[in-house]
Backbone and ligand atoms as CSV (ligand in chain L), in Angstrom:
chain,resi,resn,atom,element,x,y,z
A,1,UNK,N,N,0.836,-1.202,0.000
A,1,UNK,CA,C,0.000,0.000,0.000
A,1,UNK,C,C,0.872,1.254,0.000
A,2,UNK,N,N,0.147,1.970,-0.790
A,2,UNK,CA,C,1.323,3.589,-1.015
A,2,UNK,C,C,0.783,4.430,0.170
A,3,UNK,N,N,2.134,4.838,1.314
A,3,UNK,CA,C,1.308,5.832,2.030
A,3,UNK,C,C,2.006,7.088,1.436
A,4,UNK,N,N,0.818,8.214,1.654
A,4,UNK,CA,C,1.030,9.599,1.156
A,4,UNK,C,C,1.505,10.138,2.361
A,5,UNK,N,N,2.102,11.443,2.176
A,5,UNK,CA,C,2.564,11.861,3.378
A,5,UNK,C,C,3.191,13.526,2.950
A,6,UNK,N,N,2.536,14.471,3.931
A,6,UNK,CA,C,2.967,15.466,3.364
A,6,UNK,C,C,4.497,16.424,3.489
A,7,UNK,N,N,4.663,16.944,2.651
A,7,UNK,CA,C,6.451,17.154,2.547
A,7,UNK,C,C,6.940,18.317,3.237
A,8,UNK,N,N,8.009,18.633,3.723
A,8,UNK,CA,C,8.337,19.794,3.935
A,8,UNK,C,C,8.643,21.070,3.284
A,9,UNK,N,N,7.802,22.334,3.601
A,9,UNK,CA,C,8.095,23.179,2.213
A,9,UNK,C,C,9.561,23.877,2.153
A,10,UNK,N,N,9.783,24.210,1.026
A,10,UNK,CA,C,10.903,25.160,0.963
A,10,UNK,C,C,10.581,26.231,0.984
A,11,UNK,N,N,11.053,27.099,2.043
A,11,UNK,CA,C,10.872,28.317,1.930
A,11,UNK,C,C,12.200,29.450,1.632
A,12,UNK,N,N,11.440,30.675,1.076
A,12,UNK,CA,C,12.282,31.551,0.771
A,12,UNK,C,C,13.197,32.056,2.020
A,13,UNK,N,N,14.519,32.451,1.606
A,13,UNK,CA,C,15.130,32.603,0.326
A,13,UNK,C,C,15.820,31.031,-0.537
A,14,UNK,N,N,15.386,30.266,0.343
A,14,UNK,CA,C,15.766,28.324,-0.625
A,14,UNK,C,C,16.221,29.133,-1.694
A,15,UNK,N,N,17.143,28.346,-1.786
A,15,UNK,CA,C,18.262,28.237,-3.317
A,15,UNK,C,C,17.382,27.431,-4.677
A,16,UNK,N,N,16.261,26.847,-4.312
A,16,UNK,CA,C,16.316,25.808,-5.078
A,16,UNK,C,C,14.897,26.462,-5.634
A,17,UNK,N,N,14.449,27.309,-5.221
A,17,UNK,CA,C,13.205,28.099,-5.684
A,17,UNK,C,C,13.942,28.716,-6.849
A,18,UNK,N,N,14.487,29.310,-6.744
A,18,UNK,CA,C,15.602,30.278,-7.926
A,18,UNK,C,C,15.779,29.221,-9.340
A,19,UNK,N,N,16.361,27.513,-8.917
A,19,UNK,CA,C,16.492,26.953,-10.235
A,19,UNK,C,C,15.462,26.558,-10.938
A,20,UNK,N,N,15.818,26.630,-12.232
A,20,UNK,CA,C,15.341,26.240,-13.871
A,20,UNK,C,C,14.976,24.430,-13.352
A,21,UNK,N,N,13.826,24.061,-12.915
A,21,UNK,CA,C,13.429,22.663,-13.274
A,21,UNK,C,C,13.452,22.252,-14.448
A,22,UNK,N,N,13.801,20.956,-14.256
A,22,UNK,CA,C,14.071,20.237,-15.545
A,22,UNK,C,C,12.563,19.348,-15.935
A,23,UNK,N,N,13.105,18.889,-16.726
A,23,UNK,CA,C,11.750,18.736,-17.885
A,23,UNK,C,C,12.381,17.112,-17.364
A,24,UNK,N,N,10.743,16.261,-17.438
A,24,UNK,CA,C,10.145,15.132,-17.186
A,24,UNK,C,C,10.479,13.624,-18.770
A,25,UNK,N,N,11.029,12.791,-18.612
A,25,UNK,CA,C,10.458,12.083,-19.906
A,25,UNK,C,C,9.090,11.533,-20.010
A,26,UNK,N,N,8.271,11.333,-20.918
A,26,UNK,CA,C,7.002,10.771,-21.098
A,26,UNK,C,C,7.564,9.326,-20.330
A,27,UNK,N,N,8.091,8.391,-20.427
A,27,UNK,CA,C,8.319,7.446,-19.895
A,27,UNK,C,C,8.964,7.120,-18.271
A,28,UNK,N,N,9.263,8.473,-17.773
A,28,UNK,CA,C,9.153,8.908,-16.185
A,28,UNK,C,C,8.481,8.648,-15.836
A,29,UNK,N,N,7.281,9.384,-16.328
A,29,UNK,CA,C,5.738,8.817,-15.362
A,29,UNK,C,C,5.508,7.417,-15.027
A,30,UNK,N,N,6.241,6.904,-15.542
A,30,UNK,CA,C,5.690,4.928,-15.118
A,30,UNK,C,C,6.371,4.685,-14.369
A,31,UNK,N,N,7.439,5.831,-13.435
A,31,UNK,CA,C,8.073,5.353,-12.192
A,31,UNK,C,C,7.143,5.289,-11.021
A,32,UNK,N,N,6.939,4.126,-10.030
A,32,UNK,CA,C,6.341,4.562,-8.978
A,32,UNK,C,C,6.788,5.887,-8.216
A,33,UNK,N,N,8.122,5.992,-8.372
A,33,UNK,CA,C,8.395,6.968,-7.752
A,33,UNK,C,C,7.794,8.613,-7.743
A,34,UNK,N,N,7.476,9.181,-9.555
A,34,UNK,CA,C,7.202,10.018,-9.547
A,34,UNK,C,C,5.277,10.107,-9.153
A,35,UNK,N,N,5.100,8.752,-9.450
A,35,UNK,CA,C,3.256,8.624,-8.705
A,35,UNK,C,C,3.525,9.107,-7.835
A,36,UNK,N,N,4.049,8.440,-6.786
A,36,UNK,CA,C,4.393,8.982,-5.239
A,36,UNK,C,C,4.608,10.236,-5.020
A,37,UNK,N,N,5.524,10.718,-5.773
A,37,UNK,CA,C,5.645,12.307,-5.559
A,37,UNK,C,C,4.679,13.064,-6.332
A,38,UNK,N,N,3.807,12.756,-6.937
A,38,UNK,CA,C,2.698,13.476,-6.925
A,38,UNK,C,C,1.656,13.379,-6.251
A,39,UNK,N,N,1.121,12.137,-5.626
A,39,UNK,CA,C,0.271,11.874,-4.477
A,39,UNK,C,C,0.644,13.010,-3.065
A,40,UNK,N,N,1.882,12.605,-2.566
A,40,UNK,CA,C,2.638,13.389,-1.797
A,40,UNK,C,C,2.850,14.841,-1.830
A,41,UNK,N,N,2.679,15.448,-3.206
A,41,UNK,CA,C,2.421,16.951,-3.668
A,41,UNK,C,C,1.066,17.368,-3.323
A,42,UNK,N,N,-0.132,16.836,-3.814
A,42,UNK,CA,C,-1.094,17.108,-3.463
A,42,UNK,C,C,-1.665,16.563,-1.970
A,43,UNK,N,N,-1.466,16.081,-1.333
A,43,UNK,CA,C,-1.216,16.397,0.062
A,43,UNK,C,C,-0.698,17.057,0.632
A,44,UNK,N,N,0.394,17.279,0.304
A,44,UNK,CA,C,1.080,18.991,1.162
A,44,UNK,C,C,0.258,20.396,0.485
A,45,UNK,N,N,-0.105,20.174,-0.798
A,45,UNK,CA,C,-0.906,21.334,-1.126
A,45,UNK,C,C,-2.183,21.878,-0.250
A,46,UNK,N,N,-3.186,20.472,-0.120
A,46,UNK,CA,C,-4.122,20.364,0.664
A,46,UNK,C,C,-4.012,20.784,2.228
A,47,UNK,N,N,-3.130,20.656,2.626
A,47,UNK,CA,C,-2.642,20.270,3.978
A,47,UNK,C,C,-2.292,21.813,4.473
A,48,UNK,N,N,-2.019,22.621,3.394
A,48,UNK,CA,C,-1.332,23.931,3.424
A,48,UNK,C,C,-2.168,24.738,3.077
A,49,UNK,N,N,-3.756,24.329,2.633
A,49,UNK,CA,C,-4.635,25.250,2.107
A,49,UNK,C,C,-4.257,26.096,0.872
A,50,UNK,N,N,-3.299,25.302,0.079
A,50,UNK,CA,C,-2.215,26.146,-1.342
A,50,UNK,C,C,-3.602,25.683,-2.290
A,51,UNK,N,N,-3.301,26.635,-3.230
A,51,UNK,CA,C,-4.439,26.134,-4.666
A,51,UNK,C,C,-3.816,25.804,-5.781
A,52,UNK,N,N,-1.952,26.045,-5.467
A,52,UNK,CA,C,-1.107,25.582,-6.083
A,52,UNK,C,C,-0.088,25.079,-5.962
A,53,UNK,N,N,0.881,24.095,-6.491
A,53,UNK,CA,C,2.145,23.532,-5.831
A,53,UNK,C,C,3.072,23.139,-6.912
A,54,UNK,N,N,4.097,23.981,-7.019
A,54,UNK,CA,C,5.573,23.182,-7.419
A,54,UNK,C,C,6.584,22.447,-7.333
A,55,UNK,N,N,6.607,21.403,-7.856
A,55,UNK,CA,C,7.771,21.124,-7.427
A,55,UNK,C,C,8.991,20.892,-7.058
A,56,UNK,N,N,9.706,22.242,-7.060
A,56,UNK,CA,C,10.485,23.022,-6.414
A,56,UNK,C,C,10.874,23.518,-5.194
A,57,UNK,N,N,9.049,23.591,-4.583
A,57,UNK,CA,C,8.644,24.247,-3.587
A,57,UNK,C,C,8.449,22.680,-2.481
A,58,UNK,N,N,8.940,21.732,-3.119
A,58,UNK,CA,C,9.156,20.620,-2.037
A,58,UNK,C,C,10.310,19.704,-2.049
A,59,UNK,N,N,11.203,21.169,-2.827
A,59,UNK,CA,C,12.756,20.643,-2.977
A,59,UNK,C,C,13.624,19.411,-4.053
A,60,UNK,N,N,12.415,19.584,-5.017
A,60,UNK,CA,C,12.345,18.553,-6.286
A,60,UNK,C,C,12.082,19.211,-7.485
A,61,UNK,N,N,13.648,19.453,-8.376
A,61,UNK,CA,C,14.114,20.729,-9.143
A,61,UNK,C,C,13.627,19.937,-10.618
A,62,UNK,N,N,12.361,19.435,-11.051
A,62,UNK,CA,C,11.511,18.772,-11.986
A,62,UNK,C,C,9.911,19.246,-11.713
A,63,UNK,N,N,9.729,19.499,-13.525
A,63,UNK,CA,C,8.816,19.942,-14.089
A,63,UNK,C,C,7.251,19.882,-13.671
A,64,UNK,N,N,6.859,19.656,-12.603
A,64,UNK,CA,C,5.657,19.525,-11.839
A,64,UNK,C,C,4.522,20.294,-11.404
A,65,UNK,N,N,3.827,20.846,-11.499
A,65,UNK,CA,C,3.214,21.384,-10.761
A,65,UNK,C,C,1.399,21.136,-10.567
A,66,UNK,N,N,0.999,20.945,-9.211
A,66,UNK,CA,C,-0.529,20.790,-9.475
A,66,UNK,C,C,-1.333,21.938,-9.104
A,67,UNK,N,N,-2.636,21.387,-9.360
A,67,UNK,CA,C,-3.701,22.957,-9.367
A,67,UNK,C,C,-5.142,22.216,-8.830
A,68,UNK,N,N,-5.496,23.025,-7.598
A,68,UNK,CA,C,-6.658,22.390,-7.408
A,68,UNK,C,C,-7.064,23.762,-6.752
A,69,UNK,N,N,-8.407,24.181,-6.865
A,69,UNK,CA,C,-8.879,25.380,-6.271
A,69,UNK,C,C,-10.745,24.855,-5.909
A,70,UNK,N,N,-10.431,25.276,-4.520
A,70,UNK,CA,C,-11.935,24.617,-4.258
A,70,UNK,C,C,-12.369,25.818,-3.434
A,71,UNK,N,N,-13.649,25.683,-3.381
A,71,UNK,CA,C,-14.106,27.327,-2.892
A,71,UNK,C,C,-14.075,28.086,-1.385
A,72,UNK,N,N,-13.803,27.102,-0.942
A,72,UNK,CA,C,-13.892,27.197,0.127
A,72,UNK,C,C,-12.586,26.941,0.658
A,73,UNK,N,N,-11.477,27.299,0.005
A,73,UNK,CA,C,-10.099,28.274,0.627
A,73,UNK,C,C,-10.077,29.354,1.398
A,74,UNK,N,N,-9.449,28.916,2.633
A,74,UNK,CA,C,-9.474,30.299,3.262
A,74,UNK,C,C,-8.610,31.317,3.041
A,75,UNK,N,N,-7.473,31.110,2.005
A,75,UNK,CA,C,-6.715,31.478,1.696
A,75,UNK,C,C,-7.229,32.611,0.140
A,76,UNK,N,N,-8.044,31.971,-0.394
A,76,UNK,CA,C,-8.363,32.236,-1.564
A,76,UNK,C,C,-10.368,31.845,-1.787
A,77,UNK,N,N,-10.727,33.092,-0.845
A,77,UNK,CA,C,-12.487,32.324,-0.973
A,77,UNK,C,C,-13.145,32.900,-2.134
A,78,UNK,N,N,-14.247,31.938,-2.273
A,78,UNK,CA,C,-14.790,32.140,-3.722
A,78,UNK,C,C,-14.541,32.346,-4.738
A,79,UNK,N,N,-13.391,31.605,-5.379
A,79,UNK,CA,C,-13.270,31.292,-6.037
A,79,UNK,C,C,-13.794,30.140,-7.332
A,80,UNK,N,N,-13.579,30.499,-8.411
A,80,UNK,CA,C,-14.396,28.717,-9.223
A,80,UNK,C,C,-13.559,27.668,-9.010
A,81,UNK,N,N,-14.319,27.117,-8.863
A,81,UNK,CA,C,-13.768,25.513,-8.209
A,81,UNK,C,C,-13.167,24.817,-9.738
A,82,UNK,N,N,-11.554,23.914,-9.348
A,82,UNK,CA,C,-10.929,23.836,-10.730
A,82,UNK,C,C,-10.743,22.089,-9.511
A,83,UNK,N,N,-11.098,21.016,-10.011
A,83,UNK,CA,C,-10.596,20.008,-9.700
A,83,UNK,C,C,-9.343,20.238,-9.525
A,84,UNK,N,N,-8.732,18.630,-9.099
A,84,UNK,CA,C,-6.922,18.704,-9.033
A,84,UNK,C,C,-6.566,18.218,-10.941
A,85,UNK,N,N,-5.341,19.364,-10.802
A,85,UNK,CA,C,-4.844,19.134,-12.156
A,85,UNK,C,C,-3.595,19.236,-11.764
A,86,UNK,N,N,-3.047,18.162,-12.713
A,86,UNK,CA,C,-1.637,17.457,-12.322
A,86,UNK,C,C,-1.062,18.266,-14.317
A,87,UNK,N,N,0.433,18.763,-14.002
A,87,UNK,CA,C,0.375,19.601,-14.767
A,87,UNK,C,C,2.237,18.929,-15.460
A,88,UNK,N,N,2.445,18.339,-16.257
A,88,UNK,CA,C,4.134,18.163,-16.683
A,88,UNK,C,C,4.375,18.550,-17.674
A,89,UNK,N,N,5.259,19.613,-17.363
A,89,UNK,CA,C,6.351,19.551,-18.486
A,89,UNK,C,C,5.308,20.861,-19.021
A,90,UNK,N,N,4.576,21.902,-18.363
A,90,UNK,CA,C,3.414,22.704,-18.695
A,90,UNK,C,C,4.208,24.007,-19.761
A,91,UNK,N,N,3.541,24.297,-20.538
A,91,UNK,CA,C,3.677,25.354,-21.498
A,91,UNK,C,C,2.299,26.069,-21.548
A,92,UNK,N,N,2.831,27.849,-21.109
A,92,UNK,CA,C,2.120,28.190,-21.828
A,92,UNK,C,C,2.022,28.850,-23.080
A,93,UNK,N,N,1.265,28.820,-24.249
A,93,UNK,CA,C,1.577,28.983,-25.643
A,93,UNK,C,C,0.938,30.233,-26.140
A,94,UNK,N,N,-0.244,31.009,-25.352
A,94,UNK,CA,C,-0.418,31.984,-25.242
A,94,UNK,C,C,-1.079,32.600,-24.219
A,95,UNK,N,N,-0.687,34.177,-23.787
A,95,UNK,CA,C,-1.175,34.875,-23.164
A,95,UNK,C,C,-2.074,36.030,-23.574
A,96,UNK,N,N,-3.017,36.264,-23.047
A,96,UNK,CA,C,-3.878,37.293,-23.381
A,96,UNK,C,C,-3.004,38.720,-23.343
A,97,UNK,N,N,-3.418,39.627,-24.097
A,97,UNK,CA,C,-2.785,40.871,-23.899
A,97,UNK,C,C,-3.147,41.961,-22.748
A,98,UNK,N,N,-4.633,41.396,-22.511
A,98,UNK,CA,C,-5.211,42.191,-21.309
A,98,UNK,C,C,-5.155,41.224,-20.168
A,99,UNK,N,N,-4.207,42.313,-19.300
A,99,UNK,CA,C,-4.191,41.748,-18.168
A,99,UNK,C,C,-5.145,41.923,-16.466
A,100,UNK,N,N,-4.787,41.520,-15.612
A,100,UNK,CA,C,-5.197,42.043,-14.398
A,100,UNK,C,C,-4.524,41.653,-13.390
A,101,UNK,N,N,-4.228,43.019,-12.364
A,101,UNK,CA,C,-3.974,42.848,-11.272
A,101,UNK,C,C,-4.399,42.488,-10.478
A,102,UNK,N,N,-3.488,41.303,-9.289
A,102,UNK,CA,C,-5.226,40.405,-8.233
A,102,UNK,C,C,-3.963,40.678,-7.664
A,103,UNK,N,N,-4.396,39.532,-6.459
A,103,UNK,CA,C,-3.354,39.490,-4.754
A,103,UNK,C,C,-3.090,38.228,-5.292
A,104,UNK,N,N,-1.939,37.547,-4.753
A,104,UNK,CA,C,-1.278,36.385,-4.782
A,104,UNK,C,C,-0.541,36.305,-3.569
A,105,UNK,N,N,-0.538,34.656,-2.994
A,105,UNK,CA,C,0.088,34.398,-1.893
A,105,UNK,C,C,1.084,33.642,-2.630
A,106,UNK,N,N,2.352,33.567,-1.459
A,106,UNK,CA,C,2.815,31.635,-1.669
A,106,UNK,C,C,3.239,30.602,-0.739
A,107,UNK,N,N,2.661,29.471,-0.903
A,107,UNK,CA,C,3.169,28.639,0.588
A,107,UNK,C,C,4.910,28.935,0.333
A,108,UNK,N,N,5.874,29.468,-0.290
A,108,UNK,CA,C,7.254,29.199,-0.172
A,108,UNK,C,C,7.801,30.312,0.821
A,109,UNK,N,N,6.109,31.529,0.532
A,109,UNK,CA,C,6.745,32.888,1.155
A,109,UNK,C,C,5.640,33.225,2.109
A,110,UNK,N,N,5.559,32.206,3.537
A,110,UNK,CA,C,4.017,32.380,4.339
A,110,UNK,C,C,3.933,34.047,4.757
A,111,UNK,N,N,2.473,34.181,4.466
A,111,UNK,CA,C,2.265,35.419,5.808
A,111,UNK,C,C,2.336,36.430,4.604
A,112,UNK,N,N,2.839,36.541,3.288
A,112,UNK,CA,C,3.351,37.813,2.270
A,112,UNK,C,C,2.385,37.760,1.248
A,113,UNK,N,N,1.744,38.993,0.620
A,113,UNK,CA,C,0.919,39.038,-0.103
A,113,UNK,C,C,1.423,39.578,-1.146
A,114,UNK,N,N,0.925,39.705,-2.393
A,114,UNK,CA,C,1.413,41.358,-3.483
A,114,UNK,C,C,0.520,41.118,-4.349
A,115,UNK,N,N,-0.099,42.094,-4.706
A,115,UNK,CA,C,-0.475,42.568,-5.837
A,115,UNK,C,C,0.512,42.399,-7.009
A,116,UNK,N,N,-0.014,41.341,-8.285
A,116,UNK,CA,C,0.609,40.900,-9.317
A,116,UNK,C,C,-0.353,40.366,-10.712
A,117,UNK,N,N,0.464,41.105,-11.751
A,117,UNK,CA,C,-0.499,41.755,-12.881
A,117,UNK,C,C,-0.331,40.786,-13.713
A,118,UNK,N,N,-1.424,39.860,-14.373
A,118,UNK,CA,C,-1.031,38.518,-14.721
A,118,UNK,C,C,-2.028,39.031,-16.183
A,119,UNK,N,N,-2.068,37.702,-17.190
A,119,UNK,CA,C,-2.634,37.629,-18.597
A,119,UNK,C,C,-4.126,36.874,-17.737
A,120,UNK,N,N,-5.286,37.720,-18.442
A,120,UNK,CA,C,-6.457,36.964,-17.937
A,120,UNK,C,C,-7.098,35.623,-18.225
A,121,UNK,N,N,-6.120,35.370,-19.760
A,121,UNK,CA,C,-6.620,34.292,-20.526
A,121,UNK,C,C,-5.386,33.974,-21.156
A,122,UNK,N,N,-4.978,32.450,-20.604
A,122,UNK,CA,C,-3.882,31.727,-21.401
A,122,UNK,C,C,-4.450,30.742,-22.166
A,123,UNK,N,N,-3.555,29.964,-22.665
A,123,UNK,CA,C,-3.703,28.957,-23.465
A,123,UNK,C,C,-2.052,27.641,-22.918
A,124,UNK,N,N,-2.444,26.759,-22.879
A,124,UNK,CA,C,-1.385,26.021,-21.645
A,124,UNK,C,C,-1.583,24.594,-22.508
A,125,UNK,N,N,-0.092,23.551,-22.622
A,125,UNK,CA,C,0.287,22.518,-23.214
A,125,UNK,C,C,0.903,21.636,-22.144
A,126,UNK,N,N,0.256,20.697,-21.517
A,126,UNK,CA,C,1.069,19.950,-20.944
A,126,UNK,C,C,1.315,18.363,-20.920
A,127,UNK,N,N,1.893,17.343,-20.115
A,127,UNK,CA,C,1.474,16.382,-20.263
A,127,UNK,C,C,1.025,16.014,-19.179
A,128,UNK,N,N,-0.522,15.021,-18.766
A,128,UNK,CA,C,-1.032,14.709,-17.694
A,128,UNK,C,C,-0.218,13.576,-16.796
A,129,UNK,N,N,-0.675,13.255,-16.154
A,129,UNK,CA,C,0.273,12.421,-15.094
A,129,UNK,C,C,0.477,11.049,-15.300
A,130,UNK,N,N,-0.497,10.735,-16.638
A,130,UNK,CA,C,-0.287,9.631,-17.148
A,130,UNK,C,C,0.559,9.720,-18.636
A,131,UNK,N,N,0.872,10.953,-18.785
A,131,UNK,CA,C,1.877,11.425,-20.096
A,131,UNK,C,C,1.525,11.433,-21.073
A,132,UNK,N,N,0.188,11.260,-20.851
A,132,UNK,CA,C,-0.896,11.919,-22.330
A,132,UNK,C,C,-0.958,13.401,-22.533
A,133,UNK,N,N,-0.891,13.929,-23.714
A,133,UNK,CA,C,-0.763,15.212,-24.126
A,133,UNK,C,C,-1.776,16.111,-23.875
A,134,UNK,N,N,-1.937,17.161,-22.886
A,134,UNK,CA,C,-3.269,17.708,-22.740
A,134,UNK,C,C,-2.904,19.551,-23.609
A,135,UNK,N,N,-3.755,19.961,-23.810
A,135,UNK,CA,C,-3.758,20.933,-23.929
A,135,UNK,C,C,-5.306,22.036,-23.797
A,136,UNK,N,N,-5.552,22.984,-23.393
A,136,UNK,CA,C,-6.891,23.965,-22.522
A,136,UNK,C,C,-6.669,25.344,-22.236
A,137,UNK,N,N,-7.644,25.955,-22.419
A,137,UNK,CA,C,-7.665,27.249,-22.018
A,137,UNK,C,C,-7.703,27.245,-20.680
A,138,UNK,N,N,-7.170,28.112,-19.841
A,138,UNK,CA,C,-7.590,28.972,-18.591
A,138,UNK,C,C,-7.806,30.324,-18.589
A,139,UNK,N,N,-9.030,30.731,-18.128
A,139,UNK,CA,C,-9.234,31.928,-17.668
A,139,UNK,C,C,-9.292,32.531,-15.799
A,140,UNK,N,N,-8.834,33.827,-15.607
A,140,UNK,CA,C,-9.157,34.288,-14.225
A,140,UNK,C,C,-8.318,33.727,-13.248
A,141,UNK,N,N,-8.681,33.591,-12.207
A,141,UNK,CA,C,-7.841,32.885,-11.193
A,141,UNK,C,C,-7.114,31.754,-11.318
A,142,UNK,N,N,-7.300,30.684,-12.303
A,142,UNK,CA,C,-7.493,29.433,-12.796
A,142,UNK,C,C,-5.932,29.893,-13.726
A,143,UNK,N,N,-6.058,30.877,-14.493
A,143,UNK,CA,C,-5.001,31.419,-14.984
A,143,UNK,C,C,-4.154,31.693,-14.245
A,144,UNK,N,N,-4.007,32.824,-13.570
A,144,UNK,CA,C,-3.454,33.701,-12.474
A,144,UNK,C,C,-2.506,32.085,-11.829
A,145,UNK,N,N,-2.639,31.024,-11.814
A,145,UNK,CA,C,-2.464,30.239,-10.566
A,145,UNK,C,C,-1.357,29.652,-11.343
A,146,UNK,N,N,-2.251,29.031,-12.911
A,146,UNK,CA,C,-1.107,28.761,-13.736
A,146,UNK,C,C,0.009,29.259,-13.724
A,147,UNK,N,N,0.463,30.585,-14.120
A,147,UNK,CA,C,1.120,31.334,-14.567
A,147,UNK,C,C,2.086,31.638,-13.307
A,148,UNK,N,N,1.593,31.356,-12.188
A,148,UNK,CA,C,1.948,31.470,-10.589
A,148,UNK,C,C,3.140,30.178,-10.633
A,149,UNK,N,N,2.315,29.022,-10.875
A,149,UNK,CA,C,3.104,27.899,-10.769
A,149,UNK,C,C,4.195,27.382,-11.701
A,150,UNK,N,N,4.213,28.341,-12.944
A,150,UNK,CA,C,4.468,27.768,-14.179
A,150,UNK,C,C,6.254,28.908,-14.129
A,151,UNK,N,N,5.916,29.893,-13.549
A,151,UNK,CA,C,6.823,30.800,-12.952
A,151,UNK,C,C,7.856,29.767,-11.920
A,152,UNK,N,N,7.536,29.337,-10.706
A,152,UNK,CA,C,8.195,28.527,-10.044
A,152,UNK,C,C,9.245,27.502,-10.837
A,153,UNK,N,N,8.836,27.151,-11.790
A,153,UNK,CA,C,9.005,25.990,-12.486
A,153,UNK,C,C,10.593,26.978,-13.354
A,154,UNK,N,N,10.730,28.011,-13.349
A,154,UNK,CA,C,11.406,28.917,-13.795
A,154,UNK,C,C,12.493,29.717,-12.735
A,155,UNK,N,N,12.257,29.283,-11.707
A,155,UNK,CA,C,13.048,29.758,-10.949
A,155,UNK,C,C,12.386,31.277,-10.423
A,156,UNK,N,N,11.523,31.636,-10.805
A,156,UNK,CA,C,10.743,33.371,-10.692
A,156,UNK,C,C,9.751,33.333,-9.685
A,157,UNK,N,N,9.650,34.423,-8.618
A,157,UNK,CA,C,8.256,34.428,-7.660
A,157,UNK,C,C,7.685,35.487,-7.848
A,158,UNK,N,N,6.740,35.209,-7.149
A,158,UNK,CA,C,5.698,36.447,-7.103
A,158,UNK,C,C,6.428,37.277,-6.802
A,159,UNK,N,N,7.121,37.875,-5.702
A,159,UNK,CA,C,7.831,39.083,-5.461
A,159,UNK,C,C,8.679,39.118,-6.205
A,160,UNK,N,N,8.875,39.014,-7.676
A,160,UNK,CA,C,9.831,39.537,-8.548
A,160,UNK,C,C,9.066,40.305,-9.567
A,161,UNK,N,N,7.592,40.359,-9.267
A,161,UNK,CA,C,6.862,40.884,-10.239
A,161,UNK,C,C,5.669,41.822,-9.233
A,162,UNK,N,N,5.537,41.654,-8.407
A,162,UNK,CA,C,4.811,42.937,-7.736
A,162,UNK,C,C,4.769,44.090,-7.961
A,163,UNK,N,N,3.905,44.886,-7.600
A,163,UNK,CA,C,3.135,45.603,-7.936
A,163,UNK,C,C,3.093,46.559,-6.866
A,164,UNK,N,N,3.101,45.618,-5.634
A,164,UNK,CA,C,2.773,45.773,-4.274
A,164,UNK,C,C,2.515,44.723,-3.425
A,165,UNK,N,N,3.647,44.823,-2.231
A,165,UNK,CA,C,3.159,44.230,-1.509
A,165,UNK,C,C,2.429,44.694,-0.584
A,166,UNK,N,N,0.810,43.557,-0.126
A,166,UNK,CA,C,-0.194,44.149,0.709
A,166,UNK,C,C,-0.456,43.837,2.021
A,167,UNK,N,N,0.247,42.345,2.357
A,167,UNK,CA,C,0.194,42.212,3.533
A,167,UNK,C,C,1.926,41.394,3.592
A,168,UNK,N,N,2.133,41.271,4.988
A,168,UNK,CA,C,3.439,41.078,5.656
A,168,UNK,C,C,4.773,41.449,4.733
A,169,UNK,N,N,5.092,42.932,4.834
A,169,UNK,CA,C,6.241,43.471,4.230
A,169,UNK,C,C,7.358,43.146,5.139
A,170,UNK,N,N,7.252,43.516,6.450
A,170,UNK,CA,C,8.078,43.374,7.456
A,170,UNK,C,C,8.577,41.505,7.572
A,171,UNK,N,N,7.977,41.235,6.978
A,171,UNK,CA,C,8.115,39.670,7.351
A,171,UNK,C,C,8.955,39.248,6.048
A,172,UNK,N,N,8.899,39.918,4.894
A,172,UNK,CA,C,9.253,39.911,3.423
A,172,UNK,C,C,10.935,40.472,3.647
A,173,UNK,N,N,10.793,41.503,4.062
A,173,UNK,CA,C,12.259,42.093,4.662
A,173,UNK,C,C,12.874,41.313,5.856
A,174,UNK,N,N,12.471,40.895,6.522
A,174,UNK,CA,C,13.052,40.469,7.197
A,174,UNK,C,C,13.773,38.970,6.905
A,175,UNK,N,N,13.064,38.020,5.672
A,175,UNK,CA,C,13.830,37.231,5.192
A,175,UNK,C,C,14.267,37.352,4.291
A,176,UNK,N,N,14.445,38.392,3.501
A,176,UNK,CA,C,15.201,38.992,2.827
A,176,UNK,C,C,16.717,39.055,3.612
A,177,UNK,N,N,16.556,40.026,4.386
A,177,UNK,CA,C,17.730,40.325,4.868
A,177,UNK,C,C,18.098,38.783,5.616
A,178,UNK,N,N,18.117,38.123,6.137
A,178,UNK,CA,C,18.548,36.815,6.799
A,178,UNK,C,C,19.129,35.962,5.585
A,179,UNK,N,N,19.155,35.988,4.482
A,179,UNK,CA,C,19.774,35.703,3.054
A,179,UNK,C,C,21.412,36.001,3.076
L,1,ZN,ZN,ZN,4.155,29.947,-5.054
C-alpha cells in the first residue's frame, strides 16, 4: 500500500526556488516513484490550504506542478472551483494581452501578499500524469495560478513581479535580509 505523506516546504530565500526545473520524460511517469511524488504533492498542497504547488517548492528541481482550487479556501475564498490538475512539463503557448492585477500568496513565502499583474486568458500545453498530451484554455484565477506555478518551475516568484506588496512586508524584509 502507497502511504502519502505530506512534505516539507521550501521556503524563501531556498536556493532551489531560484532553479530552472528540468523537464520530465514521457516514460518517467511509469516510475512509482514520480506517482508517489505526486500523491505526496497534493497532500502537502491540501494540507497547506495552497491552490497551487511546485515542485520546487518541495525541494524537487523537476517539471511539476498541481492545481486544485476549491471554494472554500481560506486562503483564496470564492473562487471557481478547478478540480486537481496534475500539470508536466506545462507550457504556456499563449497569453492574453489584457491583463489584471489580483493578490497572490505563496506557501514558499508564508504570511506575504502582493499585488501581481497577470494575462487573464492563457492557453497552456502539458502532459497529464499519465503522459498523455493535454492541452486547454484557462481563464481568471485558474489562470493567475497557472502562470503562478508555471513561474516557479522557472526559478521566478511572485515578489519579482509585484506591484505591491499588501500584507506582511516586514516579514518579506526580514527574510530577505537573513539571506
Ligand atoms: Zn508559489
Amino acid at each position: 500500500m502507497i502511504k502519502t505523506l505530506p512534505l516539507p516546504l521550501e521556503i524563501y530565500p531556498s536556493q532551489i526556488l531560484r532553479e530552472k526545473a528540468r523537464e520530465l520524460k514521457q516514460k518517467e511517469l511509469q516510475n512509482q516513484e514520480i506517482k508517489q511524488l505526486i500523491l505526496n504533492m497534493a497532500k502537502t498542497m491540501r494540507e497547506n490550504a495552497g491552490v497551487g504547488l511546485a515542485a520546487p517548492q518541495i525541494g524537487v528541481s523537476k517539471r511539476i506542478a498541481l492545481i486544485e482550487i476549491l471554494s472554500d479556501n481560506p486562503r483564496y475564498p470564492n473562487q471557481r472551483e478547478v478540480s486537481l490538475v496534475v500539470l508536466i512539463n506545462p507550457k504556456i503557448t499563449r497569453r492574453s494581452f489584457h491583463k489584471e492585477l489580483g493578490e497572490e500568496g505563496c506557501l514558499s513565502i508564508p504570511e506575504v501578499f502582493g499585488l501581481v499583474k497577470r494575462s487573464l486568458k492563457i492557453k497552456v500545453k502539458a502532459l497529464d500524469q499519465e503522459g498523455k498530451k493535454i492541452k486547454f484554455k484557462a481563464t481568471g484565477f485558474f489562470a493567475r495560478v497557472i502562470q503562478h506555478e508555471v513561474d516557479h518551475l522557472n526559478g521566478v516568484l511572485f515578489i519579482d513581479k509585484t506591484k505591491e506588496i499588501t500584507k506582511g512586508k516586514e516579514i518579506l524584509e526580514s527574510m530577505t535580509n537573513n539571506f
